[in-house]
C-alpha distance (Angstrom), angle and dihedral (degrees) to the residues before:
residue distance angle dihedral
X1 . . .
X2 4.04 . .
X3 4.12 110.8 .
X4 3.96 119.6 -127.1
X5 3.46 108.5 -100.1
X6 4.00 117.7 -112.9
X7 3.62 129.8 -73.0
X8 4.13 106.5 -136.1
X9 3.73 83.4 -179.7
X10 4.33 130.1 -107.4
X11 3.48 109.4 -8.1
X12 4.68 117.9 -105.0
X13 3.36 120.2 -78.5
X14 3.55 119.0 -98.2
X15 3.47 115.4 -78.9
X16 3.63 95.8 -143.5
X17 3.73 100.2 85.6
X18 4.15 119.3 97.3
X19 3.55 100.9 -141.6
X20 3.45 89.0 116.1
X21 3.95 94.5 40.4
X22 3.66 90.0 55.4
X23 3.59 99.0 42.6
X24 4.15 92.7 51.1
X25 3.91 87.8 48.5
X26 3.58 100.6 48.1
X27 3.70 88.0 49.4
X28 3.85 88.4 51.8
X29 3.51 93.6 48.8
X30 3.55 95.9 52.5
X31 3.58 96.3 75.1
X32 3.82 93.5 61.6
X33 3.92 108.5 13.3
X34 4.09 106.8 29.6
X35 4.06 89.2 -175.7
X36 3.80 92.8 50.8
X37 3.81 87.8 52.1
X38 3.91 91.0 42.8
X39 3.77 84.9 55.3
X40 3.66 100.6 46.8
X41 4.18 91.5 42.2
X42 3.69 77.1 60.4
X43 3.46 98.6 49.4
X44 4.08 87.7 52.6
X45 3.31 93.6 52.4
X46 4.33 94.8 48.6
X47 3.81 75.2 50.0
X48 3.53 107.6 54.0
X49 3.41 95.9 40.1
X50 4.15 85.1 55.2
X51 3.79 93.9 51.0
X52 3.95 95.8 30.3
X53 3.79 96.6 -117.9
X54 3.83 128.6 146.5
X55 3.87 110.7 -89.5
X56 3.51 96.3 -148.9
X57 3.85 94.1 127.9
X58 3.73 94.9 45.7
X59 3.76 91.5 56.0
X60 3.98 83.8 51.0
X61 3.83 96.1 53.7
X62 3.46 87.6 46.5
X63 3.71 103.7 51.8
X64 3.80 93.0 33.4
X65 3.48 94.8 51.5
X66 4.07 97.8 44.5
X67 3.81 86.6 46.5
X68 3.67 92.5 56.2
X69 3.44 95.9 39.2
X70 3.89 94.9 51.7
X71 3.82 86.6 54.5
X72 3.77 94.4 40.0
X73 4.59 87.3 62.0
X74 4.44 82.6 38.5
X75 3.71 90.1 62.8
X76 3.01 105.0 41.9
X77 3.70 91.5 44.9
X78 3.74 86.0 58.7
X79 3.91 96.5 43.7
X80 3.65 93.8 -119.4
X81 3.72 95.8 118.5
X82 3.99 85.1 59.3
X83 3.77 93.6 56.0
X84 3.14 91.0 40.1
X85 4.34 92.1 55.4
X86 3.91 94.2 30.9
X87 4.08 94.1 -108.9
X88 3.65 119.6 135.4
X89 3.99 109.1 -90.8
């Protein structure tokens, strides 16, 4: 008599889906283009909602990248970022 073999539950996702893709580049492209990040947080969040993923990384790029935009317009509203790169404030 041969035993079943052993259920290790539903099979992965597919691996085809760019939630993750997006995610990582939006939070890469915060640091030095905050609306390109804002754009691809969105587009990880239209993802993961598609493929029925956790958006955890979406919500990242987003917040990381309106954060560092909103202090991005503050300093250079205050002429910090021009001491702080030598131009003329």
């Amino acid at each position: 008599m041969t035993t079943p073999p052993p259920y290790y539950g539903p099979p992965a996702q597919p691996a085809n889906d760019k939630t993750t893709l997006w995610g990582v580049l939006g939070i890469v492209f915060a640091f030095c283009c905050s609306p390109l990040g804002i754009v691809f947080g969105i587009l990880s969040l239209m993802e993961a909602k598609k493929v029925g993923k956790e958006p955890t990384l979406g919500y990242i790029a987003i917040g990381l990248s309106a954060l560092l935009f909103v202090v991005g317009i503050v300093l250079n509203v205050t002429g910090v970022l021009g001491g702080l790169t030598g131009g003329k404030s």
